[in-house]
C-alpha positions in Angstrom: -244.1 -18.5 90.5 -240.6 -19.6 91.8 -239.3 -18.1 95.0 -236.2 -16.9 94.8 -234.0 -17.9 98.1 -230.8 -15.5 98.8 -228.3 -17.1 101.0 -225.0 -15.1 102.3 -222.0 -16.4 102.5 -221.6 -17.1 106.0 -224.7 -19.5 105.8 -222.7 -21.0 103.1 -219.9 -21.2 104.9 -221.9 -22.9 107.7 -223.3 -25.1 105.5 -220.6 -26.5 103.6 -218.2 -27.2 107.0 -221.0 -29.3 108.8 -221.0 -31.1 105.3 -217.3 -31.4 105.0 -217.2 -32.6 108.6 -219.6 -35.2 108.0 -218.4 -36.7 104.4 -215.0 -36.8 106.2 -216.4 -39.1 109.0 -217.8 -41.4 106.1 -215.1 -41.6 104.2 -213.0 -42.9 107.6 -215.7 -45.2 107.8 -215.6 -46.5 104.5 -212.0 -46.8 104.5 -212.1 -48.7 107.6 -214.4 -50.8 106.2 -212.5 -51.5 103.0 -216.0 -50.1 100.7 -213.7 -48.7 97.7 -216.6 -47.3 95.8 -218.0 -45.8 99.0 -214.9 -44.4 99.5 -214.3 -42.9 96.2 -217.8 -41.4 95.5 -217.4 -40.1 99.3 -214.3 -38.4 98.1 -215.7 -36.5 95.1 -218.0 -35.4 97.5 -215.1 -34.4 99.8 -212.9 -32.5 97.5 -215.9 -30.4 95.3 -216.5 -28.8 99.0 -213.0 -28.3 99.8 -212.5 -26.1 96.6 -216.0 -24.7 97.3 -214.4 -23.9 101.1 -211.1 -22.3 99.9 -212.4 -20.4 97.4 -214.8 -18.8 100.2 -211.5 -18.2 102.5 -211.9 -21.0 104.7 -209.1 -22.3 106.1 -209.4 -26.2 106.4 -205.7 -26.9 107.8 -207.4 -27.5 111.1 -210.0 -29.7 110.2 -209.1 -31.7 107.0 -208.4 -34.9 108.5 -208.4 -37.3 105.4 -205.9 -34.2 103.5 -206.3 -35.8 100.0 
């Protein structure tokens, strides 16, 4: 039998900005370090959880540091 797991938004929320916080921090890296495929796969990454964010409300002016 599956178990069925219900998760609110606010652990959603949570969730997404520590992972939106972290794939930003990447993607710095791998821009630093010139990895262009890095980068790019980072950034898919990056902008599915930005839509995912502002169509939960989130506001991410204060903490989108890349802003692509």
């Amino acid at each position: 039998m599956t178990e069925v797991v219900k998760i609110n938004n606010d652990e959603i929320i949570q969730k997404g900005l520590e992972d939106f916080k972290n794939i930003q921090q990447h993607m710095l890296i791998a821009k630093e370090e010139n990895a262009a495929k890095t980068y790019a796969s980072l950034k898919r990454d990056y902008l599915t959880l930005k839509a995912l964010l502002n169509s939960l409300g989130v506001s991410l002016i204060e903490i989108d540091y890349i802003k692509e």
